[in-house]
N, C-alpha and C positions, 0 to 999 in steps of 0.2 A: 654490432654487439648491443643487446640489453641493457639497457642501463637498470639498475639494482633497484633504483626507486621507483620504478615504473607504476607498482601496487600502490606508491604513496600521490600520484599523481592526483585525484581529486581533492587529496586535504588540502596541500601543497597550492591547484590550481584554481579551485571553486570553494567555501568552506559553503556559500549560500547553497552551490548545486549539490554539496556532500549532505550539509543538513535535509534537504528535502528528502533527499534517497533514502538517509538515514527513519525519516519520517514514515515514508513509504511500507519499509520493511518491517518497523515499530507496529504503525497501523496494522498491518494484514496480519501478523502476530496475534495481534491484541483480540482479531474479527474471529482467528480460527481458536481462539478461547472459548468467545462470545459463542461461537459458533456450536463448541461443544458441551459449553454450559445448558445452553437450549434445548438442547438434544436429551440432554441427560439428566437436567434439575427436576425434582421430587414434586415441587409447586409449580402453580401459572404464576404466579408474583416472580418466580426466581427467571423462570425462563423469558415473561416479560421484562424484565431486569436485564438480562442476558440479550436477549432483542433487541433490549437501546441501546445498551453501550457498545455491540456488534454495527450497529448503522453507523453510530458516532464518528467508529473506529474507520469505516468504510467509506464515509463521506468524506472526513478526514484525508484517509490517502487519495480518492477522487481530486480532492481540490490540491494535493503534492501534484498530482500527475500532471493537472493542467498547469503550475506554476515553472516545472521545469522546462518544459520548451521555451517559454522567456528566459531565464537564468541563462539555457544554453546557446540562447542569441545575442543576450549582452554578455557575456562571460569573453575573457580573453584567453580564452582556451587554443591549446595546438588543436589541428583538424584531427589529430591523430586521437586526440585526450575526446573532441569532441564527438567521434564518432562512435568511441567507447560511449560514452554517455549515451548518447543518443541508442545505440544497440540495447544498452542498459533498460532503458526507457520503455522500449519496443517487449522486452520482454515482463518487464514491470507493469505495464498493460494488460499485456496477455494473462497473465498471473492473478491480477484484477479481477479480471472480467468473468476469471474462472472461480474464484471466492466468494464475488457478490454472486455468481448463478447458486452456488452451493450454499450461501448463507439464505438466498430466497428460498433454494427449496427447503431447508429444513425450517422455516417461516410457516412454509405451507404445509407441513407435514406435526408441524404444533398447532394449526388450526389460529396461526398470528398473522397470516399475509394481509387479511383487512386492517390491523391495527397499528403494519410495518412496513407493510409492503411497498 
């Protein structure tokens, strides 16, 4: 049987490993704003503007991702709780990798990859 709080398992087991997640999701958020501010702002000052706080937000979850593999080796987490995480992780990467490629190309496609890239 399921147990009911299953969903509530990372507040419950990690709140460090929940805050970073939480981070993560914030971050890449914040990037595909940034993202589409650039794209579309009227000025180079707005889309330069748009550019940094895009990086900020990117660099930011960068340094989430690298923190949570420690969190989930000192954490007293079940194997079961830690495998979610971990799976979690895996795709939270993936996700990354595919934001920062599309945050660079539209970098390059505003003529800002020298000044961001």
């Amino acid at each position: 049987m399921v147990d009911d709080t299953e969903g509530e398992i990372s507040v419950r087991g990690s709140p460090a490993l929940t805050a970073e997640f939480f981070y993560v999701m914030r971050g890449m958020m914040v990037a595909a704003t940034c993202q589409k501010r650039l794209e579309h702002a009227p000025s180079l000052e707005e889309r330069r503007h748009a550019a940094r706080e895009g990086k900020a937000a990117l660099s930011s979850v960068e340094e989430s991702l690298q923190r949570i593999p420690e969190l989930l080796r000192d954490s007293d987490l079940s194997v079961d709780a830690q495998a979610m995480f971990s799976e979690t992780l895996g795709n939270q990467r993936d996700l990354f990798e595919a934001a920062r490629a599309k945050f660079d190309a539209a970098l390059e496609a505003q003529g800002l990859v020298d000044d961001f890239g």
